[in-house]
N, C-alpha and C positions, 0 to 999 in steps of 0.2 A: 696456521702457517702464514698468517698474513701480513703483508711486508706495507707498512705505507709510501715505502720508497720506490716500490714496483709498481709497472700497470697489473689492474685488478679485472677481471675483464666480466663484469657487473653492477652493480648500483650499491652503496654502503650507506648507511641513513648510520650517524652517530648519533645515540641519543644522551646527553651531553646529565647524567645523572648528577641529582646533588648532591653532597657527603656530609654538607655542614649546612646548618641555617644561614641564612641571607636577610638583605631587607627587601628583594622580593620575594622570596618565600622563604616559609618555614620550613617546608615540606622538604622530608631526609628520606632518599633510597637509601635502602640496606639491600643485601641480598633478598632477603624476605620479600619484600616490598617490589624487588624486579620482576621475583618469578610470579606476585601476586598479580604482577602487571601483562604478565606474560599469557597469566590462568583465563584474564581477564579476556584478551585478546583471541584465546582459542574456542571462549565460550562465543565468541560475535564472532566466530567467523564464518559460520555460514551466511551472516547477512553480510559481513564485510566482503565477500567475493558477488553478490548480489547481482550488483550494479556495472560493474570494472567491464571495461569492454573487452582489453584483448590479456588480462592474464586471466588463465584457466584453472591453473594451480596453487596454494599455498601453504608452505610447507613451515612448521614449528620445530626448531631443534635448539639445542643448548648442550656449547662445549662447556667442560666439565674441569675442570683445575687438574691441568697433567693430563691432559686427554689431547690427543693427534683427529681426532674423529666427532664428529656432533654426534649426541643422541636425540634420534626424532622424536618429537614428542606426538603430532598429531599430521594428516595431510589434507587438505578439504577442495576437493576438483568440480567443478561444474561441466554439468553435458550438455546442450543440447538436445532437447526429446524431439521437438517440433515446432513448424512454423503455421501460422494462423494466419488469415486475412493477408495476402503478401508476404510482406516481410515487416509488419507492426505489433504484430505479437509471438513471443516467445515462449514454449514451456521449456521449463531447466529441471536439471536435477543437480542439487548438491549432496555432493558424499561428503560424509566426514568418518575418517578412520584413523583411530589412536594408536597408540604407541604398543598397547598390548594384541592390535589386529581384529580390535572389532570397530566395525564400520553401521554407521547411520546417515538414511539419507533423507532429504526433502525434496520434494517435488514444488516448483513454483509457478505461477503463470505473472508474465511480466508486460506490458504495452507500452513504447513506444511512439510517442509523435516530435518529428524532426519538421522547423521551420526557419528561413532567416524573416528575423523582427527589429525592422529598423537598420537593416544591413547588418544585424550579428545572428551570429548560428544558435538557435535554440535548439534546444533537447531533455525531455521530461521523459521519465518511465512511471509508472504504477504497478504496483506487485502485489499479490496475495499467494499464500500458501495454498498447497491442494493436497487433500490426506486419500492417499489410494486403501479401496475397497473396493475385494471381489472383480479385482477387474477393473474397476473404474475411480474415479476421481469424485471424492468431496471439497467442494467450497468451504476454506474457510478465513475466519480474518485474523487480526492480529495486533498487537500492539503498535499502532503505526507511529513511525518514524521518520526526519527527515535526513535524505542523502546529497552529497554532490558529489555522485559517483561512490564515494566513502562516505561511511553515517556520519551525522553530526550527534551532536551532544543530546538533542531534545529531542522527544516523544510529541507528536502531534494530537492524538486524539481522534485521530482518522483508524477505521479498520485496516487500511492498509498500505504500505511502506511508498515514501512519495524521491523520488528522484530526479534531479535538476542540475543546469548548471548556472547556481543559484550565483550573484554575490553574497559572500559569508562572511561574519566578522573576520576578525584577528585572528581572536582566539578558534576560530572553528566551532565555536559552541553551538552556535545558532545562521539563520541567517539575517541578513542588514533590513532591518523594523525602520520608518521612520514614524511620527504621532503628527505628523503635519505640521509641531506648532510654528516652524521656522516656515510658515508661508509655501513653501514649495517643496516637492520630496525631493531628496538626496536621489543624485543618478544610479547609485546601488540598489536603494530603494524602489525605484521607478520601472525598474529592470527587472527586480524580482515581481513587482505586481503584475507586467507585460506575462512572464511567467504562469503567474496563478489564474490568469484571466485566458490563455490562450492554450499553450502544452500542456498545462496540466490536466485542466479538465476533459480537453481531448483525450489524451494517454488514458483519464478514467473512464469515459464511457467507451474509449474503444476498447478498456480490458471487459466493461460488462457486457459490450456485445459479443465479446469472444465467447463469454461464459453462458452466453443466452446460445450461439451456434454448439457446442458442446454439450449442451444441455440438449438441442433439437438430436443432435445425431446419438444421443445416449451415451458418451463419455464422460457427462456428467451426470452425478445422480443426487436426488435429492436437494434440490436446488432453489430457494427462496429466494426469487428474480431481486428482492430488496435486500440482501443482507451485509452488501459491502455498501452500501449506500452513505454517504456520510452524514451526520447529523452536527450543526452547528452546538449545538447545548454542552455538547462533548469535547469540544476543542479547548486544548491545552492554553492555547495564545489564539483567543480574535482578530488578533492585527497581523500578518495580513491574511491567514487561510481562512477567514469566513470570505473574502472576496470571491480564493477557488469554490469555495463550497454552495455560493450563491453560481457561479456559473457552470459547474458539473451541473446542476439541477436546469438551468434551463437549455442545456443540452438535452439533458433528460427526458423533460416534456417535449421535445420534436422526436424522438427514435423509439420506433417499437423495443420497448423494456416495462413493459407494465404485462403484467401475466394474467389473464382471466382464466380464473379452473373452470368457472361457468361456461365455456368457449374453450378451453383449453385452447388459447389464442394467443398470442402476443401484438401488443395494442400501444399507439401512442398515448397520449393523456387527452387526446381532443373526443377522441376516441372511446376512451373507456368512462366507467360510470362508479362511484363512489357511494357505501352509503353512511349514514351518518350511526353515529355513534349512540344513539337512542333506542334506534333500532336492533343493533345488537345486546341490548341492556334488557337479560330477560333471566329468569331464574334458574333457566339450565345452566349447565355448564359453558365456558365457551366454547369448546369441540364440540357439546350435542348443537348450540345454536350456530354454528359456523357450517356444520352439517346441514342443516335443518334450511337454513340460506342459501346454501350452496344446490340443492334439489331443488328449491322454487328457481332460483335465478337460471338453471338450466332448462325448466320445462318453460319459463317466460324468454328462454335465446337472450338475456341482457348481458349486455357487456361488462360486468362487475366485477371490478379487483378489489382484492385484500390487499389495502396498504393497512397498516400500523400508523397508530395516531402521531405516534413520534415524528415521521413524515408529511403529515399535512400540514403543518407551518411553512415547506421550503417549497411547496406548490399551489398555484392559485385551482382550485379546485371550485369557486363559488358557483360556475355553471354544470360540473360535473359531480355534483353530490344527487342522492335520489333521497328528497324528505321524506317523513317518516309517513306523511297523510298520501303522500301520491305511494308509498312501497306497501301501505295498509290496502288503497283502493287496487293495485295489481294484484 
């Protein structure tokens, strides 16, 4: 019943379908083609509600040729579970319930840091999935992607979903890259590195301290103090998230976020002790010799983490390694 001649008393986005080839695109909706656009939109939308601040709700329907009535296709509502450290972290829960009335939900844990830079309002979140068991929550990661507020086009290469209020191209595909060669970055440009170098990293280690307090109070379980950690070798595009990824990391190294089992502690990097990689190079297994490490290191009280070698490239570690002739004479 929609009149264009009346007031409408809500928001109408016409998406202006093509029917015929153009010389800017080829590309022909049919029917097929909208509802395939529409299948597409109901599979993302749990992360499409992710980030949005103040709608709760989003509802899928499709009137139907001679139809007075929409039929819903799906609904997907986010809650609210709990607030963390203040008000800088969130856990959410997204429902999603179809049209035949069965419902699936994810639980998320989301971080927050709000600053103004340079007299504009910045705003980053960090998000990771959390799978409930027995009670409690497991960490886990995920195809990371990038948002501004709504996803964009590309996948990062990060474990976990990064949001911003980035400059973004045109097309929303990505956000604004510059390669320096014009001498100076584009002020979009400039803007987003302000970005990667200051919220974002913040937003990331304030979600893995959340996940380290969780962890202490047993709401989370099973918990490998490093496994949202990000690693540069994995990133989709170097320019510009290796900058966040070099500065999440030396955040890193100033906050107790290093786990010693040997101590069952949580230690900065100045703090903890490293061993080299030689040492664990024995012909047991690596469980029996991680074992077997893990019983000396507690009768010697050494402050010893289990990082993954993957990780010692993004930390300077050269005074906290224990070589193999000083871990032989202990």
């Amino acid at each position: 019943n929609f009149n264009p001649n009346l007031e409408y008393k809500g928001t109408i986005f016409r998406l202006p379908f093509r029917k015929n080839q153009s010389e800017i695109s080829s590309t022909v909706y049919d029917s097929r083609a909208v509802m395939e656009l529409l299948d597409n939109l109901e599979r993302q939308c749990n992360e499409i509600i992710l980030f949005l601040r103040h709608i709760k709700r989003i509802t899928f329907s499709r009137f139907d040729n001679g139809s007075k009535c929409p039929t819903i296709l799906a609904t997907i509502e986010k809650q609210s579970l709990s607030m963390f450290l203040g008000t800088g972290t969130l856990m959410c829960n997204v429902t999603n319930k179809s049209s035949d009335g069965i419902a699936s939900s994810n639980a998320w844990l989301i971080a927050t840091t709000e600053k103004q830079i340079k007299e504009k309002y910045a705003t980053s979140s960090v998000a990771c999935p959390l799978k409930q068991s027995s009670g409690k929550y497991q960490v886990c990661s995920c195809e990371g992607a990038s948002f501004c507020f709504l996803p964009l086009a590309k996948t990062t290469g990060l474990p976990v979903h990064i949001s911003s209020n980035f400059a973004v191209s045109n097309n929303r595909r990505g956000i604004w890259t510059d390669d320096g060669s014009l001498g100076t970055l584009a002020l979009e440009a400039q803007w987003n590195v302000e970005l990667m170098t200051s919220t974002i990293p913040e937003a990331y280690c304030l979600l893995l301290e959340t996940l380290k307090e969780l962890n202490l109070k047993g709401q989370v379980s099973e918990y490998k103090y490093c496994a949202l950690w990000p690693v540069t070798e994995r990133l989709h595009e170097k320019n510009p998230w290796s900058k966040s990824v070099d500065c999440v990391y030396k955040m890193i190294a100033l906050k107790e976020l290093f786990y010693s089992s040997a101590l069952s502690k949580w230690l900065t990097l100045r703090k903890s002790k490293f061993l080299s990689n030689n040492i664990l190079s024995t012909s047991l297994s690596q469980h029996e010799t991680e074992k077997c490490v893990l019983i000396v290191m507690k009768q010697l009280c050494l402050p010893v983490v289990d990082l993954p070698l993957q990780y010692h490239a993004h930390l300077d570690l050269a005074n906290s390694m224990i070589p193999e002739a000083n871990f032989v004479e202990m």
